[in-house]
C-alpha positions in Angstrom: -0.1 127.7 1.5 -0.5 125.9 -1.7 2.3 123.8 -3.1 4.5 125.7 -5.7 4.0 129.5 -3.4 6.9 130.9 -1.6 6.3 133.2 1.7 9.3 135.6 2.2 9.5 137.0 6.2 11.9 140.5 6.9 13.0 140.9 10.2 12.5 144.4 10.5 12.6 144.8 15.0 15.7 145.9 15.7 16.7 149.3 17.3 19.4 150.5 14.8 21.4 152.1 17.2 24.6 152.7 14.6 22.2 154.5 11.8 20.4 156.5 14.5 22.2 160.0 13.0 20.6 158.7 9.6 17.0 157.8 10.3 15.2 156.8 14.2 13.5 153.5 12.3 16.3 151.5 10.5 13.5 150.1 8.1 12.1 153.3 6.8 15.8 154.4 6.4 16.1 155.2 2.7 18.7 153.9 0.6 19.0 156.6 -2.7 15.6 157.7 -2.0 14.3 154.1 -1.6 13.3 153.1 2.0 15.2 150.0 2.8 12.1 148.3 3.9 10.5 148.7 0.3 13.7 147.6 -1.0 13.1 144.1 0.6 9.3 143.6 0.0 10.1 144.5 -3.7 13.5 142.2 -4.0 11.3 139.2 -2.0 8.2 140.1 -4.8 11.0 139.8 -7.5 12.1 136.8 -6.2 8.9 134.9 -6.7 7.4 135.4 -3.0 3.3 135.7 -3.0 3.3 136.9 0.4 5.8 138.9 3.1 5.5 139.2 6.9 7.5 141.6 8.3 8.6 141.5 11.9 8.1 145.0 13.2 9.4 146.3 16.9 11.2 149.2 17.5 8.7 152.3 15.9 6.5 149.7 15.0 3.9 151.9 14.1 5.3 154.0 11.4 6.7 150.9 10.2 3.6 149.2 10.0 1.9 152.0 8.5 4.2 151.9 5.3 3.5 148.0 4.7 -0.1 148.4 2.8 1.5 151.0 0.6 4.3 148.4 0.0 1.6 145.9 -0.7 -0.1 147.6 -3.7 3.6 148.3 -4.9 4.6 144.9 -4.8 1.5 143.6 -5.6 1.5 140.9 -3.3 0.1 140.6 0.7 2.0 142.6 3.1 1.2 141.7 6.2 2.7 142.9 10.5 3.9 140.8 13.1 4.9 142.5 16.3 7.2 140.8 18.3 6.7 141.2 22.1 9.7 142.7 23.0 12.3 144.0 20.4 15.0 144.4 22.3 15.2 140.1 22.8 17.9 138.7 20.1 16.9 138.0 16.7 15.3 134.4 16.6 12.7 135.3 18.8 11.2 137.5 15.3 12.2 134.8 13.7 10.0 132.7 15.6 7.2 135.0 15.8 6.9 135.5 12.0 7.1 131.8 11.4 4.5 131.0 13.4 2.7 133.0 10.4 3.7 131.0 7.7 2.9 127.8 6.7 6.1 126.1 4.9 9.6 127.2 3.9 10.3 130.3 3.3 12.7 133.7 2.1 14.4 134.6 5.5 16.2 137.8 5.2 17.2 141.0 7.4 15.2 144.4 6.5 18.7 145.7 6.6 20.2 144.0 3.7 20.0 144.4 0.0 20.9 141.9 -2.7 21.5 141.8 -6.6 18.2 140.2 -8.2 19.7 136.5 -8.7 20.9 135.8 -5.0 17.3 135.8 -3.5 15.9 134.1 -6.5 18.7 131.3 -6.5 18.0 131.2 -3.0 14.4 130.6 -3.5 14.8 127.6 -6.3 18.0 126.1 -3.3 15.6 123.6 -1.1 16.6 120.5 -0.8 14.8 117.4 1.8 18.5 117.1 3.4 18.6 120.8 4.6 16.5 122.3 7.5 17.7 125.5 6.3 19.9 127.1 3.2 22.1 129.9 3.7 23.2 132.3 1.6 27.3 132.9 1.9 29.7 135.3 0.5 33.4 133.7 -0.1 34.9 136.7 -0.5 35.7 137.2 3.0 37.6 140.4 2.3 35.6 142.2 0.4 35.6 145.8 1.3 31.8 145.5 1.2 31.7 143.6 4.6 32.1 145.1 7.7 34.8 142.1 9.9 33.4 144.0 13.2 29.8 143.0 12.9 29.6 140.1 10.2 28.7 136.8 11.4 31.1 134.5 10.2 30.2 130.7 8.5 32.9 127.6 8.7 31.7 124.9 6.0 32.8 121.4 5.7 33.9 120.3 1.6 30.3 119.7 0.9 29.1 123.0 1.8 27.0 122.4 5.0 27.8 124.6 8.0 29.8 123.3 10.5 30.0 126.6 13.4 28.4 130.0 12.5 28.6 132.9 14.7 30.2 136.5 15.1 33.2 135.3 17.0 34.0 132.2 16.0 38.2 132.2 15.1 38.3 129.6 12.0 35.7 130.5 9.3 35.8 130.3 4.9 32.7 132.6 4.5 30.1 135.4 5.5 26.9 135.1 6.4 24.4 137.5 3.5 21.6 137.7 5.9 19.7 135.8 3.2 18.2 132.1 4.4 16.0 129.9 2.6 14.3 128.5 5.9 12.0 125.4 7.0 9.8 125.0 10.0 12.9 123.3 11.3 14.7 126.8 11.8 12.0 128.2 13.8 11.8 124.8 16.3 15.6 125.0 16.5 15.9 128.3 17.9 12.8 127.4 19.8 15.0 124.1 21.1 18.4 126.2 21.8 16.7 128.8 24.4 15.2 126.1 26.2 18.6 124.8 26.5 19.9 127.8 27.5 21.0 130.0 25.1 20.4 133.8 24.3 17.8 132.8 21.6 19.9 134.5 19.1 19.2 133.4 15.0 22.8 132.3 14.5 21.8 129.6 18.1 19.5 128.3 16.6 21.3 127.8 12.8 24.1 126.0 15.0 21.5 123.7 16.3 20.9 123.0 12.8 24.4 122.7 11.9 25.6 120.3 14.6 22.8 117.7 13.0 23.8 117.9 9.7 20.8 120.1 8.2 22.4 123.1 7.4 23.3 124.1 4.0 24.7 126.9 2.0 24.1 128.1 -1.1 28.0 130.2 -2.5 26.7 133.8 -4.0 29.8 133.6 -6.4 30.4 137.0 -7.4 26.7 138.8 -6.9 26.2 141.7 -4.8 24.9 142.6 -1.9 25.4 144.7 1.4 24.7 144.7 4.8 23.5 148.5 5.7 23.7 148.7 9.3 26.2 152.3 9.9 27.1 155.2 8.2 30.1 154.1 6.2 27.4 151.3 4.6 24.9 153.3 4.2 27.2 155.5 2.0 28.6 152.7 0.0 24.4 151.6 -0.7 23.8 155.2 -2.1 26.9 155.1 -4.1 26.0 151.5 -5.6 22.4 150.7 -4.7 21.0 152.1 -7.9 23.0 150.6 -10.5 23.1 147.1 -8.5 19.2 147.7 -8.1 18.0 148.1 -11.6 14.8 146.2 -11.4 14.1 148.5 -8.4 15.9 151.5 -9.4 15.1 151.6 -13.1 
């Protein structure tokens, strides 16, 4: 990859059991008339990405057959990587669509939107000390985030993650489901199933964490949304559009 591009990968496998009386492909769900997967190729386009794999598993096919329409939307590369079997936790799509890219690179979830600065902040947020940046919402009450299903960050005073996870009990922010990743992440979660665990993203960001090179980068006050059941899906129709004006118009 030549120096100064930045490669943006979208996890896009998953089954999406809780929007399944929505849409059968959580991807191709749209989001006020925009699927959710065009939502990310475009926001990763806007953020200054010259290429995007996306990780496709469950209805692979239809999703795959949307990406070269995305591609001469977004006017960059949109290229598939099917993971083996979708129904394996998370890192293991993150770890087949690294082995694509050459470099760092936009990590986010085909299920989550963000206002236009967040990924572009994200983008400029590298720094030799971190294997991987992570983008955190302090607002840990916001109405906007569901406390059933969000993965929860703990961060020490200089912003580095300390424990990450879904059910850990002592935490100060959220997890976006926005990462500015290295080839680090991808060998981490590589190293934590070979250790033994579930192979999970958030295993392998703990690896990370526990040798000092994970990072954070604070949101502030921008917007985004995790749209994984009907009660977010809602709250994306309702706000999507005005949030989403470079998409939107």
């Amino acid at each position: 990859m030549p120096k100064g591009t930045m490669e943006a990968l979208i996890i896009a496998a998953g089954y999406g059991s809780r929007l399944r009386d929505i849409s059968e492909s959580k991807p191709l769900t749209p989001v006020a008339g925009v699927p959710l997967i065009e939502l990310g190729v475009r926001q990763a386009a806007a953020a200054g990405a010259t290429r995007v794999v996306v990780v496709t598993g469950h209805a692979a096919e239809r999703v795959e057959a949307a990406l070269p329409g995305l591609a001469e939307l977004a006017g960059i590369p949109v290229v598939a990587e099917r993971v083996e079997d979708w129904s394996k936790p998370n890192g293991f799509s993150v770890m087949a669509g690294a082995a694509r890219i050459d470099g760092d690179y936009l990590l986010m979830m085909a299920d989550h939107i963000f206002s236009a600065g967040i990924l572009k902040d994200l983008a400029r947020a590298g720094s030799d000390e971190r294997g991987v940046t992570l983008a955190v919402d302090r607002r840990v009450t916001s109405p906007l985030i569901d406390p059933d299903d969000a993965t929860w960050v703990s961060t020490d005073d200089c912003g580095r993650i300390r424990a990450i996870g879904k059910t850990i009990l002592e935490y100060d922010a959220v997890d976006c489901g926005a990462f500015l990743a290295t080839p680090e992440l991808a060998k981490a979660i590589a190293a934590a199933v070979a250790a033994g665990k579930a192979g999970s993203l958030s295993d392998g960001m703990q690896r990370l964490a526990d040798a000092g090179r994970a990072g954070t980068m604070d949101i502030g006050e921008a917007w985004w949304l995790d749209v994984d059941d009907p009660r977010a899906h809602a709250l994306a129709e309702a706000e999507a559009p005005a949030e989403l004006k470079e998409i939107y118009g």
